[in-house]
C-alpha positions as CSV (number, residue, x, y, z in Angstrom):
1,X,-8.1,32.3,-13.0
2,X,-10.5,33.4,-10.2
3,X,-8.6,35.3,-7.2
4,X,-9.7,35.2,-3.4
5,X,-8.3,36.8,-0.6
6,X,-6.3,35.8,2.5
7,X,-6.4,37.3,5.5
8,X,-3.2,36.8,7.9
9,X,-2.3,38.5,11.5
10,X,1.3,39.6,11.6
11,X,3.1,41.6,14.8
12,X,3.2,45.0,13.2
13,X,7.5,45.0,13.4
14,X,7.3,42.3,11.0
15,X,4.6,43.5,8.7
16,X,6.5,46.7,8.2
17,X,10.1,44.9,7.6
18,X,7.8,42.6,5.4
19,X,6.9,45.7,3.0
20,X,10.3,47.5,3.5
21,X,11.8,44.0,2.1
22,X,9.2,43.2,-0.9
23,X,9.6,47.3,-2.2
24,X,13.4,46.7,-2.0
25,X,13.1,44.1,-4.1
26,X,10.6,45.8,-6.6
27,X,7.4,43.8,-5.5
28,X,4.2,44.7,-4.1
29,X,3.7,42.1,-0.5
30,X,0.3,40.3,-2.6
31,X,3.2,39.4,-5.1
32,X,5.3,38.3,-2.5
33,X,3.2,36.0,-0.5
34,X,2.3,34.1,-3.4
35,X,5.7,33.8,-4.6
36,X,6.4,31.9,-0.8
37,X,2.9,30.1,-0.9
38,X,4.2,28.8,-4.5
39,X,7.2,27.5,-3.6
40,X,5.9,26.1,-0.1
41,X,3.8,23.9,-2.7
42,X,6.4,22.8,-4.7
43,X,8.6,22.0,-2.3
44,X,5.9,19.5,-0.5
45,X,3.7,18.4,-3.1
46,X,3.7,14.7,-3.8
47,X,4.7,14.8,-7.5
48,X,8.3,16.6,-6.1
49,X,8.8,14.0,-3.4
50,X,8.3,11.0,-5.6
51,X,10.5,12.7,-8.4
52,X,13.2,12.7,-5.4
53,X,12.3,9.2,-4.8
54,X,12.7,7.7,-7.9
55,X,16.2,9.7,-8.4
56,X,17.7,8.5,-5.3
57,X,16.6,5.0,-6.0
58,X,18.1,5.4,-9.3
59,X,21.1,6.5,-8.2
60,X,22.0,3.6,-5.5
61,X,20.8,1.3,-8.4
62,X,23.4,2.6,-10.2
63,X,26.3,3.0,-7.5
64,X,25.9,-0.9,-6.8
65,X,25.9,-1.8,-10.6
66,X,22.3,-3.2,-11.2
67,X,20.8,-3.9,-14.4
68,X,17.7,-3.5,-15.5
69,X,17.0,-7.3,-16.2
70,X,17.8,-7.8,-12.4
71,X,15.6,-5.7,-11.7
72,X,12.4,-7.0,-13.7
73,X,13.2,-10.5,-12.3
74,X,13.3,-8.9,-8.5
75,X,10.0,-7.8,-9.3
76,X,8.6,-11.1,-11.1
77,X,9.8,-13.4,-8.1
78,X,8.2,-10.9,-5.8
79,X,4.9,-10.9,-7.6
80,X,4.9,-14.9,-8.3
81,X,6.0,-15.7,-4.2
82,X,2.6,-13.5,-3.2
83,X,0.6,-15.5,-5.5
């Protein structure tokens, strides 16, 4: 995979914190910063948030007791009313 660079301004107290921190935990800052611009994606990419969906629908589905059937029929009388 092809690298580029990225060029960021940071106040010079937290660039130096920033380094102490990243050779503390055995890291070079490059490695660090894409660590955090990883994760930043993850956290916020759509694939994540609909995974979250479908698990909190799943689990009121199941905390008020509804089948499956029920719901393929909710979904047939909604698709036949908009006909």
């Amino acid at each position: 995979m092809a690298t580029t660079q990225l060029i960021i301004r940071l106040d010079e107290r937290v660039k130096v914190n920033f380094f102490k921190l990243a050779k503390a935990d055995g890291k070079n800052s490059s490695l660090v910063i894409r660590e955090l611009i990883e994760s930043y994606i993850q956290e916020r990419s759509m694939d994540k948030y609909i995974d979250d969906l479908w698990k909190r629908v799943g689990r009121k589905l199941n905390i008020k007791a509804i089948k499956q059937k029920e719901i393929v029929k909710a979904i047939r009388d909604i698709r036949a009313a908009k006909k």
